[in-house]
C-alpha positions as CSV (number, residue, x, y, z in Angstrom):
1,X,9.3,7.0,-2.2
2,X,7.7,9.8,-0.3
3,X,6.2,10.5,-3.3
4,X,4.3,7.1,-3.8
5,X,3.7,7.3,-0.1
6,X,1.3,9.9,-0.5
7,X,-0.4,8.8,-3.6
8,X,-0.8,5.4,-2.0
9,X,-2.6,7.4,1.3
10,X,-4.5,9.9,-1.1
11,X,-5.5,6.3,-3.2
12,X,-6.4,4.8,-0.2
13,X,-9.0,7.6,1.6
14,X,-10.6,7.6,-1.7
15,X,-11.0,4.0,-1.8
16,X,-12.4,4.0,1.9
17,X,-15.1,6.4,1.2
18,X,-16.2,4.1,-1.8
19,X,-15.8,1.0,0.3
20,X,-17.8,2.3,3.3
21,X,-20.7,4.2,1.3
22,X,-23.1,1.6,1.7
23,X,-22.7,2.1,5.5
24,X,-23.9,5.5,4.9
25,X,-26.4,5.6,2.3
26,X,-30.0,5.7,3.5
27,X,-28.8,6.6,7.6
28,X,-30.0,9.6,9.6
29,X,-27.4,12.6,9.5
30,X,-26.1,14.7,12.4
31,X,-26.6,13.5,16.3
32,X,-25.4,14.4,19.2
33,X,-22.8,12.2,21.7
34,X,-25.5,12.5,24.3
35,X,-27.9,9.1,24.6
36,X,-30.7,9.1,22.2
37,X,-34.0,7.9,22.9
38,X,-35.0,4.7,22.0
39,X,-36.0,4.2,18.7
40,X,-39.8,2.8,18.1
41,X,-39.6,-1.2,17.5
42,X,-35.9,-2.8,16.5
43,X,-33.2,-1.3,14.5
44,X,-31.3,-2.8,11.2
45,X,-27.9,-1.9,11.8
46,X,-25.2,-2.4,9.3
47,X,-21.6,-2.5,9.6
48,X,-18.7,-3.8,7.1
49,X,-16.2,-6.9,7.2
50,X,-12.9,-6.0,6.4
51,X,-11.6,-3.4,3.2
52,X,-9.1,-3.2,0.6
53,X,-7.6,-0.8,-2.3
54,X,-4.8,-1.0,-4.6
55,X,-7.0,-3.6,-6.8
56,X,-7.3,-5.8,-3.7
57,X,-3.4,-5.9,-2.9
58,X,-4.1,-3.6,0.1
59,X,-6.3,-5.3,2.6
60,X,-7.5,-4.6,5.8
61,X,-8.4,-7.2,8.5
62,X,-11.2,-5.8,11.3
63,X,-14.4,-4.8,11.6
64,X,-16.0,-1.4,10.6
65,X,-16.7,0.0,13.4
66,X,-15.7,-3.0,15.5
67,X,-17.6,-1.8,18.9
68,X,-21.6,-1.1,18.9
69,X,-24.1,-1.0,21.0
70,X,-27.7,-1.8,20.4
71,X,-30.8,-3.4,22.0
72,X,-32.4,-6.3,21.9
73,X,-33.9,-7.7,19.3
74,X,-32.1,-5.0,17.0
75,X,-30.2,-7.1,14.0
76,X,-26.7,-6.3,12.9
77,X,-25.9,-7.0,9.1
78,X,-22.2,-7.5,8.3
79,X,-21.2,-6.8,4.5
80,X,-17.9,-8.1,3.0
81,X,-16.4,-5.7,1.1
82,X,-13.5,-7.1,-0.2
83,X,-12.3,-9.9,-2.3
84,X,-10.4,-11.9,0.9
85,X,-13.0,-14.0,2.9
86,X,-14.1,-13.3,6.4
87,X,-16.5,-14.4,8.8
88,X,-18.6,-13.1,11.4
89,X,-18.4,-16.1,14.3
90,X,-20.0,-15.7,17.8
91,X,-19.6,-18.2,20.4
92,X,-21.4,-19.3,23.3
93,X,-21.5,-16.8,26.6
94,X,-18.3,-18.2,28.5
95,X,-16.8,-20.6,25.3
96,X,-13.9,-19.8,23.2
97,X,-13.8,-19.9,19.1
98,X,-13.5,-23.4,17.9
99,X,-10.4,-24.6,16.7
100,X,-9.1,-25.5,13.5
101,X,-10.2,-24.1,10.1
102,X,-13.6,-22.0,9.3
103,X,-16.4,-24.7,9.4
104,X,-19.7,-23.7,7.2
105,X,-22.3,-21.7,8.4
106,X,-23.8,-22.6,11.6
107,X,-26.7,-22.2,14.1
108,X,-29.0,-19.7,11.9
109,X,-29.2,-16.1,12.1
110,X,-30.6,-15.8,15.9
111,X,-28.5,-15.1,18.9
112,X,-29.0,-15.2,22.6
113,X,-25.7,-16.1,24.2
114,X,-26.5,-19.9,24.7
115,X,-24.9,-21.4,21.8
116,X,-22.1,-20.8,19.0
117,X,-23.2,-19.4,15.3
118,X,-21.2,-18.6,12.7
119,X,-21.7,-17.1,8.9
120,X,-19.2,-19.8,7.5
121,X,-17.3,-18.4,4.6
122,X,-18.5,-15.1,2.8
123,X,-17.5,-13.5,0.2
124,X,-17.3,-9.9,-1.4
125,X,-20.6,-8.5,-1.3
126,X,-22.0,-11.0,0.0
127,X,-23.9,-10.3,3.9
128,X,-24.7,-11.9,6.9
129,X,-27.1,-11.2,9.6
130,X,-27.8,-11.7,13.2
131,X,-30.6,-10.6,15.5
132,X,-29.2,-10.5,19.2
133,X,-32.5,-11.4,21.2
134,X,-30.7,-10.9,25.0
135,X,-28.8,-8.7,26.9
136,X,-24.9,-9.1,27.6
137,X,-21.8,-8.4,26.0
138,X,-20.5,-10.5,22.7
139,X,-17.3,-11.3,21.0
140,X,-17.2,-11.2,17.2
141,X,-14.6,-13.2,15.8
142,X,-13.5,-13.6,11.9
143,X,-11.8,-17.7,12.1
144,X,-9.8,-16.3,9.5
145,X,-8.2,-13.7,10.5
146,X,-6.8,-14.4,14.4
147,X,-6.1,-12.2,16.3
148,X,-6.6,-9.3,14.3
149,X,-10.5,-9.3,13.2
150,X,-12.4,-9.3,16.8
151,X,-15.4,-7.0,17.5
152,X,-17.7,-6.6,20.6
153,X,-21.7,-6.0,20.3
154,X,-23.0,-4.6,23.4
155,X,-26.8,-5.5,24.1
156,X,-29.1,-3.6,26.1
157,X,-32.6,-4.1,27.4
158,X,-35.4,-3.6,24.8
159,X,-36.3,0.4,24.8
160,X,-32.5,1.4,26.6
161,X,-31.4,4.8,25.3
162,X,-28.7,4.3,22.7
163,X,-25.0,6.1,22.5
164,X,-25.0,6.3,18.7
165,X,-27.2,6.6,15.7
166,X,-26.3,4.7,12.2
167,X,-24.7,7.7,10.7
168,X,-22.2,8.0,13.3
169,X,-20.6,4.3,13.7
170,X,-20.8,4.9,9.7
171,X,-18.3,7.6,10.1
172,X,-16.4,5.9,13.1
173,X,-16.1,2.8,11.0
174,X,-14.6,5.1,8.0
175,X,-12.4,6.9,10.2
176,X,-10.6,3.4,11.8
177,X,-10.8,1.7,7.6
178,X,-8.6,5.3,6.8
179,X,-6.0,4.4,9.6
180,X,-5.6,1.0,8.7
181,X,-5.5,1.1,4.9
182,X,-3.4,4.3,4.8
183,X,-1.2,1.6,7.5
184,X,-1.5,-0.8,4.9
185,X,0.2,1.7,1.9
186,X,3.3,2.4,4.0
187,X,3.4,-1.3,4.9
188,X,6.2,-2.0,2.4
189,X,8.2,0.7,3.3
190,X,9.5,-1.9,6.2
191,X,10.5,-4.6,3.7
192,X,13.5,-5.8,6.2
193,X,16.0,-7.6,3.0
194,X,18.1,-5.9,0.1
195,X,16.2,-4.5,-2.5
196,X,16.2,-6.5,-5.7
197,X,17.9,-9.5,-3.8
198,X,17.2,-12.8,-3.6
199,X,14.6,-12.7,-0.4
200,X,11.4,-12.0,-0.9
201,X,8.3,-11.2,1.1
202,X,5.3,-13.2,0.4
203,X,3.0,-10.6,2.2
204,X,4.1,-8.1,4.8
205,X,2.0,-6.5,7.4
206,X,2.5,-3.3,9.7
207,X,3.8,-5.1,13.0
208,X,6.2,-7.7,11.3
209,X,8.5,-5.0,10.7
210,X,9.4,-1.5,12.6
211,X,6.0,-0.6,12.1
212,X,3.4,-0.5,14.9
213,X,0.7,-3.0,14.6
214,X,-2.0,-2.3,12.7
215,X,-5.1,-4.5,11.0
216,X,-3.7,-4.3,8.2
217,X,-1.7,-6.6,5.4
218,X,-0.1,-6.3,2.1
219,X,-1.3,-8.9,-0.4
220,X,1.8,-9.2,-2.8
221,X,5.1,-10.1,-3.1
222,X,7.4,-8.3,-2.8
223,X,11.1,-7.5,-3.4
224,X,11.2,-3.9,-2.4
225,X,9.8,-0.9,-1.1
226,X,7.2,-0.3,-3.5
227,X,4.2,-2.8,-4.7
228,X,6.5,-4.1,-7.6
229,X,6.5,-7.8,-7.9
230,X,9.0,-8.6,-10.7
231,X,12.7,-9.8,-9.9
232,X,15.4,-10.7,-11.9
233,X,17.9,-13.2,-11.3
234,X,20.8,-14.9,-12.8
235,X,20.5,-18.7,-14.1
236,X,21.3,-20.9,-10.7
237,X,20.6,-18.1,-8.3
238,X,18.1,-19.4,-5.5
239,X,15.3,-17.0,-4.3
240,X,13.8,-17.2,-0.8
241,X,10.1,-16.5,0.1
242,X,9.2,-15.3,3.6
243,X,5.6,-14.7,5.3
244,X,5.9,-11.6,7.3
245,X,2.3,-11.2,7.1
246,X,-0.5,-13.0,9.3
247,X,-2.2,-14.5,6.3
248,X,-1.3,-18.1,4.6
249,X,0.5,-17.8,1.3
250,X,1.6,-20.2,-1.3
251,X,4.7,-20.2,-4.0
252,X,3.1,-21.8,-7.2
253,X,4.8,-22.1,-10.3
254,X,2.6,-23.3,-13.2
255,X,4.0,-24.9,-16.2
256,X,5.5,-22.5,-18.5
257,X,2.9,-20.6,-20.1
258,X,0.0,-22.7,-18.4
259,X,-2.2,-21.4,-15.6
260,X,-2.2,-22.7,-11.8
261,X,-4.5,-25.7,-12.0
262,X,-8.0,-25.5,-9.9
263,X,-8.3,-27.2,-6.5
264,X,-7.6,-26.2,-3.2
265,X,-5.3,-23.9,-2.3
266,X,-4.4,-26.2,0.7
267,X,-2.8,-28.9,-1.7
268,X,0.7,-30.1,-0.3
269,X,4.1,-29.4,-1.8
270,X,4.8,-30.4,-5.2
271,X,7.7,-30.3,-7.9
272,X,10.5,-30.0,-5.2
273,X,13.1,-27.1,-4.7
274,X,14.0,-26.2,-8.6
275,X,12.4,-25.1,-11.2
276,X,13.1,-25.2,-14.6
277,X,9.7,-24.5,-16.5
278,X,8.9,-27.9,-16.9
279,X,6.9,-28.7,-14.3
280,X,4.7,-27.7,-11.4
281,X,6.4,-26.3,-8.1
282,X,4.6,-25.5,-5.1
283,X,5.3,-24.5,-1.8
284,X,2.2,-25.9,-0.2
285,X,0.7,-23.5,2.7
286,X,3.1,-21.1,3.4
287,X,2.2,-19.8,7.4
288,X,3.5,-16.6,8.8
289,X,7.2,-16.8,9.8
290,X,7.4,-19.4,7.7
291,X,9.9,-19.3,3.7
292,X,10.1,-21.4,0.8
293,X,13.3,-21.8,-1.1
294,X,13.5,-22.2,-5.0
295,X,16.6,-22.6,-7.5
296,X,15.8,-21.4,-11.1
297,X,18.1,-23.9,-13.5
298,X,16.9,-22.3,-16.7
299,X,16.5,-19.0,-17.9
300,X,13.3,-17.5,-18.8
301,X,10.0,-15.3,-17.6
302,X,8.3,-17.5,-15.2
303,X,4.9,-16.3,-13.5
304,X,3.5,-17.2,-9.7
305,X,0.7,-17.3,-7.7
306,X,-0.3,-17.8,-4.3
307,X,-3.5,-20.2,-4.5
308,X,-4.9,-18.3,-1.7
309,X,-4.7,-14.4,-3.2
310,X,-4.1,-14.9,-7.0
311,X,-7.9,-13.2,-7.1
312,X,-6.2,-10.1,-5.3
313,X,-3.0,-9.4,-6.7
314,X,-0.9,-11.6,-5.5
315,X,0.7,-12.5,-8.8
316,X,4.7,-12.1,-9.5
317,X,7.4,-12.9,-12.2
318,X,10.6,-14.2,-11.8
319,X,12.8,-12.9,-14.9
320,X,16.0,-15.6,-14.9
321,X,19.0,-14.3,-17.3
């Protein structure tokens, strides 16, 4: 096990140099901590949404770096690096984040603290940017993620001496992905049930066990210590799902050697509390804290999804004997 725990960190500082190279490429190199002079015109800064490694199954939930300060009328481009969603929502000067889910993208790409804009939904590689035209302090939100993804852009008068260059919140926002994701690789070293029982975690996060918080979240099942997904059970034998992560999951069983139909991964609960192969079971939205229960009445090698992740990993097998 320490073994693996070291692969997964080695895995995982290689993946956040690959991630966060964008973030580099093209800026100025070396600086000092003192105040530079302010730059001629406005500045294009860039900065990522979120990370992952382990083919997506490792995910990180913050913003890289998630503190800079420019001046007005500089931009700020976010970039989604990984496959999970995010967004990059700003409300008004004095206003909270809307509730309920993510709404599409609104109010444009131009913000002065008077009224709420948000990137909607966006996906890996895809980018969203904002020029901040007025002084003041802002809170960054993902709708997502809560209350794990939050940022703070700091706006000064046009021509103010800046703390940092491009290169250095590059390397800032590599250093804090490193923490998290290596965070994320010993995450299911807390797995809190028997190995190779009957309860399973449908995610797990640093934070939900004796680890210390972290932004960061396993996107598997698991039934273990390691990133193994696969249990086997005897005919009759009923296996529990539990969110110990701060994502929504779903337990979906296709028919037997059928894929998860399209549609939203929101659906409600369907086929009831045992499966037999037949027929589809779903757990509908699985929130954290929240299990699902299943009996398996037939043996067989049945694969499931959760609607939400099945494009990152989260994939499993229950092999009933």
């Amino acid at each position: 096990m320490y073994l693996r725990s070291i692969v997964l960190y080695r895995l995982s500082a290689l993946a956040a140099s690959l991630v966060l190279l964008p973030l580099i490429a093209g800026c100025s190199s070396g600086g000092t901590t003192a105040l530079a002079p302010a730059p001629p015109g406005t500045m294009a800064w860039n900065l990522t949404a979120g990370g992952s490694a382990q083919s997506e199954a490792l995910q990180t939930l913050d913003y890289y770096p998630n503190a800079i300060t420019i001046n007005a009328g500089d931009s700020i481009t976010w970039t989604n690096s990984a496959i999970e969603p995010h967004t990059v929502a700003i409300p008004a000067v004095g206003q909270t984040i809307p509730a309920g889910p993510p709404q599409p993208k609104v109010g444009g790409n131009v913000y002065d603290g008077t009224a709420y804009i948000s990137s909607g939904f966006f996906n890996m590689g895809a980018t969203y940017s904002v020029t901040f035209t007025q002084p003041g302090t802002y809170t960054v939100y993902c709708l997502i993620h809560q209350p794990e993804m939050v940022a703070t852009v700091v706006v000064q008068p046009t021509g103010s001496a800046l703390p940092k260059n491009q290169a250095q919140y590059a390397t800032i926002g590599l250093a804090d992905f490193s923490v998290d994701i290596a965070a994320a690789g010993q995450a299911p070293l807390a797995f809190p049930y028997p190995i190779d029982g009957n309860i399973l975690a449908a995610g797990i996060q640093p934070g939900a066990a004796p680890l210390p918080a972290t932004q960061a979240s396993v996107v598997r099942y698991l039934h273990g210590k390691t990133l193994d997904s696969t249990t086997t059970i005897s005919v009759g034998t009923t296996v529990t799902w539990n969110d110990i992560s701060q994502l929504p999951h779903t337990v979906t069983f296709p028919i037997l050697g059928q894929a998860v139909p399209p549609g939203s991964p929101q659906r409600p609960p369907a086929g009831g509390n045992t499966y037999d192969g037949s027929t589809i079971v779903n757990s509908g939205v699985l929130l954290p804290g929240k299990s699902f229960s299943l009996t398996f009445t037939k043996a067989g090698t049945y694969a499931y999804f959760c609607l939400f992740h099945a494009d990152e990993g989260m994939t499993g097998t229950i092999v009933v004997k």
